[in-house]
DRENTORSE-860122 format. One record per residue (C-alpha): z, x, y; residue in one letter. Coordinates in steps of 0.5 Angstrom, whole numbers, plus 500, padded with zeros to 3 digits. Layout:
residues N
ZXYa/...
end
This chain:
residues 375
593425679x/588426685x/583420684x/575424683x/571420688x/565424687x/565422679x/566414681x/560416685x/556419681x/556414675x/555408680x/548412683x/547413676x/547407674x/542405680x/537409678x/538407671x/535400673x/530403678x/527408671x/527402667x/523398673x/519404672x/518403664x/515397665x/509401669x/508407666x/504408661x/510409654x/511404650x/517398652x/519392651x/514389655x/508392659x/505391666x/496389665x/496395669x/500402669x/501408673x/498415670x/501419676x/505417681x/510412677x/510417670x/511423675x/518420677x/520418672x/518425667x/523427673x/528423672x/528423664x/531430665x/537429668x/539421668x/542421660x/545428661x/549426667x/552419664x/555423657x/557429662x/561425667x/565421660x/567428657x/570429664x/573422664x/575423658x/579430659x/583425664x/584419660x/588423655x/592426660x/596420661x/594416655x/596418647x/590418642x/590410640x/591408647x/585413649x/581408642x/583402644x/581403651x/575405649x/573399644x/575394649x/570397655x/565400649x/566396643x/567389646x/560389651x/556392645x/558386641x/556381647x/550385648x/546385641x/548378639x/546374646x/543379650x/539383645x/535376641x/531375647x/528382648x/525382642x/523376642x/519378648x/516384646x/514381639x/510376643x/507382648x/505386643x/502380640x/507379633x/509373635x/507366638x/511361638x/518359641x/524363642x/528357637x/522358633x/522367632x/530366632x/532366626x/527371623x/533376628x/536379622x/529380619x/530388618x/533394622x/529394629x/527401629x/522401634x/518399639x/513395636x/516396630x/517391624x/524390624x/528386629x/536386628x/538392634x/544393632x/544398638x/543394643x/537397645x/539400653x/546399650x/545404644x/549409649x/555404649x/555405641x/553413642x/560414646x/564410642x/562414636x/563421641x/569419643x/572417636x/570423632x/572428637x/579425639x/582430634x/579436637x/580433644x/587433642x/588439638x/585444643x/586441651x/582446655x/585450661x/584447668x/588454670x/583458667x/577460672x/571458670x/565465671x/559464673x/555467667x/559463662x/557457666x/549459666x/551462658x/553455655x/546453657x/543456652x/545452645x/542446650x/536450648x/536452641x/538444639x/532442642x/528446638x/530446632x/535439631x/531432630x/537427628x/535421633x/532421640x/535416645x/533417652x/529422652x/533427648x/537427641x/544425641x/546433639x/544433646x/549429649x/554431644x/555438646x/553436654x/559431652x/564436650x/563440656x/565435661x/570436658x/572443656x/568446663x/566441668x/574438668x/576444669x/579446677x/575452678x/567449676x/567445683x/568450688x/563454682x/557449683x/559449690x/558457691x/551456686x/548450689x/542455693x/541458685x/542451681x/537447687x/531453686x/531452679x/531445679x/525444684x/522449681x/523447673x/522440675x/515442678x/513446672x/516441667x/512435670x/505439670x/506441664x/507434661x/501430666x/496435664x/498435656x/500443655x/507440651x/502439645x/499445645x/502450639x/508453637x/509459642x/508454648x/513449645x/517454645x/517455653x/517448655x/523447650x/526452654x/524449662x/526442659x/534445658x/534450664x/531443668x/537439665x/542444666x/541445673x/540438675x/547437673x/549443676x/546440683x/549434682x/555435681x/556439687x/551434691x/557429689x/564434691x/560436698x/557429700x/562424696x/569425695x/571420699x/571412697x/570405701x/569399700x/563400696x/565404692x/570400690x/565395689x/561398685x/566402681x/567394678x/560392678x/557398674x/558396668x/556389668x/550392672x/548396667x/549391661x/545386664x/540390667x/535391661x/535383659x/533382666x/528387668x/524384661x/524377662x/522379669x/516383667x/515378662x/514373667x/509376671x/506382667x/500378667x/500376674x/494378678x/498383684x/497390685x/502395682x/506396688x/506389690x/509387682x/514393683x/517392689x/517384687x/521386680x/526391683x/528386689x/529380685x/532383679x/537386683x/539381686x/539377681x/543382677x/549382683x/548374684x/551373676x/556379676x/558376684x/558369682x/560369674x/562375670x/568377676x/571371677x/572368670x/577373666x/574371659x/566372662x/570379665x/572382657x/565381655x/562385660x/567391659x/572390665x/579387665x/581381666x/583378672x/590378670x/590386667x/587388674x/591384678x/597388675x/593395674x/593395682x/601393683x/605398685x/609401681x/606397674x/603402669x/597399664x/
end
């Protein structure tokens, strides 16, 4: 099968941007882990109001497409146990080694500790970390890792649905039922509370799971979101507009009947930033380079050690007396480069190191690229 560029690509910027929304958490004015002695009301919450609609969505779309593909060529337990190698093994890692130092600093930001990490670590499986700022301590989700565990668990449960009914490349995809099977995304938002990660509740990911994987795999949906860009594009800036408007001036906490439209915005918003990106990505990025090819490896272990490194930054300097734009461009500069400086120099050199972080070792990546060599 054709490789899909556009998607390699899509899931590297997502990741960049999922690190630039986490540099944003630590100025805006939610509650985080660690916070900066000044935050940002407008400009900063503005963008990431923005990028809040769109970000989780698109990682949970592009893993149902790719799981349409992996099961293509791969039977039901070699799908599991690919899966619990790149999903389990970094989730596992993270919430033993990389998770305790989190908590810890947010329990000393937030004023529920002084002392030494030595001296709060044995008090880690104190009760189930809930919440920031909460009495529990034990994340078994890892924090920014809890979508790790939420696409293990898709993943698992849906496999026999996935094999039972493989979904019709052939079968051309119409422009009304692209537009038509938005409309449970706003009925859950309305009416399902199960769990909130990111911004929106796991039944929300769920069904945007699921339809990469029975619509957005499908021939006809790129040439589809192509011809619908102009509409897809409108909506988008104009919903984007009106949703962050809305949430800057309070409205979203103003009755029932008005939290019914919001609801409706916040879902047509979401849809049609997928739409747009996906055909962005076709247009612009069906195309690879040695960057891609670099980031495609990187991704993963970008996005496994990015939060721990944003928050002993901000941890660092939260208190430090430079403006916010100073301490913003400082935080995302040196955790970048710190971030591609432990995955350049360590985790892709040392198979071992490599397994950890959701990759391959050195020897399996060596053979998955010889000719004629199937994994």
């Amino acid at each position: 099968m054709k490789r899909q560029y556009d998607l390699d690509w899509i899931r590297v910027l997502a990741t960049i941007a999922v690190f630039i929304y986490h540099c944003f958490m630590f100025f805006n004015p939610w509650a985080w882990h660690v916070k900066n002695n000044e935050t940002d009301p407008t400009f900063i919450t503005a963008i990431s109001l923005f990028m809040s609609g769109w970000l989780m969505p698109i990682f949970f779309a592009v893993s149902g497409i790719n799981s349409y593909y992996a099961l293509q060529k791969r039977t039901g337990s070699q799908y599991i146990k690919e899966r619990l190698a790149r999903l389990g093994i970094p989730l596992l890692f993270g919430v033993m080694i990389l998770t305790p130092p989190q908590i810890y600093m947010e329990r000393v930001s937030h004023g529920q500790f002084s002392g030494s990490f030595f001296d709060w670590y044995p008090h880690y499986f104190d009760g189930v970390y809930l919440d920031i700022g909460g009495s529990g301590n034990f994340a078994f989700v890892g924090l920014h890792l809890w979508y790790l565990l939420v696409l293990l668990v898709f993943s698992t449960i849906t496999l026999p649905l996935f094999l039972k009914w493989k979904p019709t490349s052939s079968k051309e995809l119409k422009p009304l039922q692209l537009f038509s099977i938005f409309i449970p995304l706003m009925f859950l938002i309305i009416l399902v509370d199960v769990v909130n990660l990111g911004g929106w509740d796991i039944s929300i990911y769920l069904i945007i799971f699921l339809y990469g994987y029975f619509f957005f795999s499908k021939a006809s949906f790129k040439s589809l979101v192509q011809k619908l860009l102009p509409i897809t594009l409108a909506l988008s800036v104009l919903t984007t507009v009106f949703f962050v408007y809305e949430f800057m001036t309070g409205m979203h906490a103003a009755g029932n009947r008005l939290s019914f439209l919001l609801a409706c915005v916040k879902a047509l918003n979401c849809w049609s930033w997928l739409l747009v990106i996906f055909a962005l990505a076709n247009k612009k990025l069906s195309f690879s380079n040695k960057l891609l090819q670099y980031g495609n490896q990187a991704s993963m272990p970008f996005y496994v050690l990015h939060q721990p490194v944003i928050v002993t930054l901000g941890f660092i300097i939260a208190d430090v007396d430079w403006s916010i734009p100073v301490k913003l461009v400082f935080l995302l500069t040196i955790a970048f480069i710190i971030i591609i400086g432990i995955y350049h120099f360590m985790i892709s050199r040392i198979s071992f190191i490599r397994i950890l972080f959701g990759m391959k070792g050195i020897r399996e990546e060596r053979m998955y690229h010889k000719p004629n060599v199937k994994i």
